[in-house]
N, C-alpha and C positions, 0 to 999 in steps of 0.2 A: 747346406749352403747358408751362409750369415746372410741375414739381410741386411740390404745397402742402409737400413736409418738406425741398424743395432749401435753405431757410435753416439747415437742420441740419449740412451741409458745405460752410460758406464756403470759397471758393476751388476748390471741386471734389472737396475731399477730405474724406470722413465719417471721423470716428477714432469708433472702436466700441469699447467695453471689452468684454474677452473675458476671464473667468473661467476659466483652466486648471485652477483646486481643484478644478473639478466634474467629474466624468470621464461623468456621466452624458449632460451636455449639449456639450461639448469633450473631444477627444484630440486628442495632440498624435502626428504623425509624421515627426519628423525636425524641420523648420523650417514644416512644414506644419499647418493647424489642420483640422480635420476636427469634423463634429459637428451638431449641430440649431442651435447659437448665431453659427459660424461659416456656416453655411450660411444665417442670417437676413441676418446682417450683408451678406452676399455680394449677395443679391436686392435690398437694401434700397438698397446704393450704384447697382446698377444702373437701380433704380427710376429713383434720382434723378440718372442719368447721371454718377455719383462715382466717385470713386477710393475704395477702401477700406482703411484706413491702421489695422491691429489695435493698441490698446493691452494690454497682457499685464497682467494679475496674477494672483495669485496663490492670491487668498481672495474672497470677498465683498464682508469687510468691508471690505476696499480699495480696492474700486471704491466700494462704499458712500461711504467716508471722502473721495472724491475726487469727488462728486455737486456741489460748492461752487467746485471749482476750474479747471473749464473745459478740464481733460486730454482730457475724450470729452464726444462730442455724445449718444450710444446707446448702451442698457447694457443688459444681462441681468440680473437679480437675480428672486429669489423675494418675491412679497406679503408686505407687510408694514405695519400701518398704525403702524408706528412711523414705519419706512421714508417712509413716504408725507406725512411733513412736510418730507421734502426733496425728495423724486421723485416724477414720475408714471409713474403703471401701466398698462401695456392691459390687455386679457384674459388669462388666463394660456394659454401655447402649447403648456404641458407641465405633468402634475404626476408630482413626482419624491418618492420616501419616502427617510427617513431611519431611521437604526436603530445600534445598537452592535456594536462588537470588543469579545472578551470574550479572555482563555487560557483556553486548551484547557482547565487542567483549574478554572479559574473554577465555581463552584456555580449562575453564569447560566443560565436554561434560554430566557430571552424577553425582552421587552423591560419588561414588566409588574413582572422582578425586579430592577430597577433602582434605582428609588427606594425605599432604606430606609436606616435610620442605618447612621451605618458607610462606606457604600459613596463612592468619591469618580468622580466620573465627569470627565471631561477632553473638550475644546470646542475650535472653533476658533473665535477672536474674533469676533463680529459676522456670523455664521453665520444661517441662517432657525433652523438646532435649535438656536444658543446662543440664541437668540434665545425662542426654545420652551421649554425647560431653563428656561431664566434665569424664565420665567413660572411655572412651571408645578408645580420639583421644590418636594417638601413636606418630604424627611427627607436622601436624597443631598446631597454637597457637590462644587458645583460649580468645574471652576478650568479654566483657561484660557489657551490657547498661540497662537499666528499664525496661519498658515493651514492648512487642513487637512492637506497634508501635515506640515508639524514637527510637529503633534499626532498623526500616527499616528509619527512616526517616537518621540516621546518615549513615548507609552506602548509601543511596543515595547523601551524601552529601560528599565523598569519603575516608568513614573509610570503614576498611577493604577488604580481597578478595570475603568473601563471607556472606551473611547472611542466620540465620536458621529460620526456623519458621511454621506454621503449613502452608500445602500446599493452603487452601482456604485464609488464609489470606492474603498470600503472593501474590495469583494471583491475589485478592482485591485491593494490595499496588502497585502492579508492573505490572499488566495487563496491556496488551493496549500500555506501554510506552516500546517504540523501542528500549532504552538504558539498558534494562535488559532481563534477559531469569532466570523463574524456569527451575530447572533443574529437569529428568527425573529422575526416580528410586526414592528409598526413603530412608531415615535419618535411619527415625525411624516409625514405627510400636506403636503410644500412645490408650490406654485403657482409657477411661471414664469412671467415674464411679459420683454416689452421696457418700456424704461423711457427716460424724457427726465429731464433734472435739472431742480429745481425741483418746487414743488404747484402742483396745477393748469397745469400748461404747457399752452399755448392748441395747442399744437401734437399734445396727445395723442389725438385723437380721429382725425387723419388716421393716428397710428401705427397707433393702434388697429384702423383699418379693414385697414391693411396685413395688421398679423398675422392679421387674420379669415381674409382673400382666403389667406394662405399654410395655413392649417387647411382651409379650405373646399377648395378646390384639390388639397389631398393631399400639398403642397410639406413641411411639418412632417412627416407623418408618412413621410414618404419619407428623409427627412433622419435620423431617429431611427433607422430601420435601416441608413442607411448607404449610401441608392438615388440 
């Protein structure tokens, strides 16, 4: 019997956009992808007896920006009802916080001392927390660089007061090194979810049951540590 999402990888092969910005949900080893999004994508071709052909970016926004142009059939992104005039959502499979890189000797204690005049805070384009930022801040000035890594690379190089970004990445980019501190609390609260391009795609409620069966099952949360 075909399964209901086999029309999502014509010819056999599902191309799946994989998000390497996020380290929370992808790492990379080697040539290898590892991670709760790569390990989605993996069950997902098998479901539907596919080959699984990874498209790479880089950011979010990227995959975002390429929701229109037929590159991947299945993507990863964080909820969004901005989002969700072009894409559809499942449930979310993960949720992942967001928070800032501050230097070490910054007057930041938390995330709460963020927004106020003066302070210039630095984003990765088309981000779920530019996306939150861009809503949200009342006194901070926001600006904004590609993907999440050039934006931690350029505020290490002494742009802005502070940068955003998902919390595992950041401790990835900034662990270890004495001249920064994440900060404590959190931005933002981001939902994960699988996603089909297009609103309303007729096809997302079979995604949907997918992701359920891999939550219900124990497959997500096994994937998340790495099992």
């Amino acid at each position: 019997m075909t399964h209901p999402l086999a029309s999502i990888a014509p010819n056999g092969i599902l191309r799946a956009a994989i998000n390497t910005g996020n380290r929370a949900l992808v790492q990379t080893e080697g040539d290898r992808l590892t991670g709760v999004s790569p390990a989605l994508a993996h069950r997902l071709a098998d479901r539907i007896g596919a080959t699984l052909e990874p498209i790479i970016y880089s950011g979010a926004g990227k995959v975002f920006a390429d929701a229109e142009s037929g590159n991947w059939s299945v993507a990863f992104l964080a909820i969004d009802a901005t989002r969700a005039r072009n894409v559809s959502f499942t449930r979310p499979y993960h949720t992942i916080e967001a928070t800032f890189a501050a230097r070490a000797d910054a007057p930041f204690r938390d995330t709460g001392d963020a927004d106020r005049p003066g302070v210039t805070i630095l984003t990765s384009t088309g981000s779920a927390y530019d996306m939150h930022l861009s809503a949200n801040l009342q006194a901070a000035t926001l600006e904004h660089s590609g993907t999440p890594g050039e934006s931690f690379d350029e505020f290490k190089s002494g742009r802005a007061d502070l940068v955003a970004g998902v919390r595992a990445s950041l401790e990835r980019h900034f662990g270890g090194d004495p001249g920064f501190r994440i900060l404590p609390g959190v931005l933002t609260k981001v939902e994960q979810a699988m996603v089909l391009p297009g609103p309303a795609n007729p096809l997302i409620s079979a995604l949907d049951d997918f992701v359920a069966e891999a939550i219900e099952d124990g497959f997500v949360a096994r994937a998340l540590v790495g099992g």
